[in-house]
N, C-alpha and C positions, 0 to 999 in steps of 0.2 A: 721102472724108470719114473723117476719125479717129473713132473714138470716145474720148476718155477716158474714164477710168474716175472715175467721180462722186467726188471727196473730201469727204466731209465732218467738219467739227470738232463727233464730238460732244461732249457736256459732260453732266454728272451719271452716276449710278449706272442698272446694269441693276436690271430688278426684283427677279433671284435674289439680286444683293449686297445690297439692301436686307435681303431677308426674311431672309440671313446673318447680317448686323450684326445686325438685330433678335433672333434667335434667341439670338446671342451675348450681348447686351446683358443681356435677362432672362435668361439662367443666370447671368449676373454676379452684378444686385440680388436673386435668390432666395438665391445664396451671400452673400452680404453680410447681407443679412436672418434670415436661420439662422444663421450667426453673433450676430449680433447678439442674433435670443432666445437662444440655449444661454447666453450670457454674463450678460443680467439673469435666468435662472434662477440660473444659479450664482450669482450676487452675491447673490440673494434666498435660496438657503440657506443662503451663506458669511453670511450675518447671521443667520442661526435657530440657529447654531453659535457664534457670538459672543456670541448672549443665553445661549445654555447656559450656555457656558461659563465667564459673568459668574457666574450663578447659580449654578455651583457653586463659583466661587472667592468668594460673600461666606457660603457654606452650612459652606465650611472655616473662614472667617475665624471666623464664629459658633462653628463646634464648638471651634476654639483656644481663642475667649474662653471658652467656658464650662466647657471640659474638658471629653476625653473619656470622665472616668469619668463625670462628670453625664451623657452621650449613653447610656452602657451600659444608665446605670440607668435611662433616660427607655426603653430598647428601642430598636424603630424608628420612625426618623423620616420622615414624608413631609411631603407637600405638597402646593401649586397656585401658581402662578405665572400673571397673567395680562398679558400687554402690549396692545398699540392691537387687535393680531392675532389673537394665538396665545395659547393657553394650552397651558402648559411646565406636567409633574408631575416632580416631583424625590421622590427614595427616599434615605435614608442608612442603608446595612448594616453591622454593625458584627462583628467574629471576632476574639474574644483567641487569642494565637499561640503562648503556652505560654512565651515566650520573653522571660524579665526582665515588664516590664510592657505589651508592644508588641500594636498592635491593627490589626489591619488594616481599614482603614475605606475602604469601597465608595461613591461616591456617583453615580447614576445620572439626567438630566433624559431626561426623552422628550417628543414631540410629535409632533403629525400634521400633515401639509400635503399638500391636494388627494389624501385619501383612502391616504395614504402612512405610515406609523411611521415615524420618525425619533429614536436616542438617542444620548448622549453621555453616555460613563461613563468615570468616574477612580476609581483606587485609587492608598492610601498607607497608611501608616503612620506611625500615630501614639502617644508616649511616655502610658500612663498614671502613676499612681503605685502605688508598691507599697506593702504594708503586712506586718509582719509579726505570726501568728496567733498563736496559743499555743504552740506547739510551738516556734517560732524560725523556720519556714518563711517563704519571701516568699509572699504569696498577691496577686493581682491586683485592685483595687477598682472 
């Protein structure tokens, strides 16, 4: 009597490839998923820097209209700004620069989010007018 040796056709997975694939699986969707929050964090502060930076571009458009020398003599200027969220404090600093009539003008928003400081500050310069005193000098108004 022969023996053969039994063949059999098995079919499906051992238990170890299962628990593999599985293993692999979830380190995929935990990478997938941490991606995915680091990306709406970012996108939620790439918008808290867009409202800034709204605010200080209509805080320039203001000081244009009204003139920097009206800003000088107001001092400094702040504020509060509040949206659906956040409330945003804006600062405007103002430094004459000894030079013609030219001012260097600081404008800084800051905010908090989840216990964090957050600021966005611009500087420029800006033309006032000049005046001349008694003497014939230019002096800066």
């Amino acid at each position: 009597m022969i023996m053969r040796a039994k063949m059999t056709n098995k079919k499906g997975f051992t238990l170890v490839e299962v628990i593999s694939a599985s293993i692999i699986l979830c380190g995929a969707v935990m990478i997938v998923g941490a991606i995915g929050t680091k990306t709406l964090i970012g996108t939620r502060l790439n918008r808290r820097y867009e409202m800034a930076a709204s605010l200080i571009d209509k805080q320039l458009n203001l000081i244009d209209y009204i003139g920097i020398d009206s800003v000088v003599e107001m001092g400094q200027m702040e504020g509060e700004f509040e949206d659906s969220e956040y409330s945003y404090n804006w600062k405007v600093d103002t430094e004459y620069q000894e030079i013609d009539s030219l001012y260097l003008v600081r404008l800084t928003v800051s905010w908090v989010e989840g216990n964090r400081p957050y600021s966005l500050s611009v500087d420029t310069m800006l033309d006032g007018e000049t005046l001349m005193d008694e003497s014939g000098a230019e002096t800066a108004q």
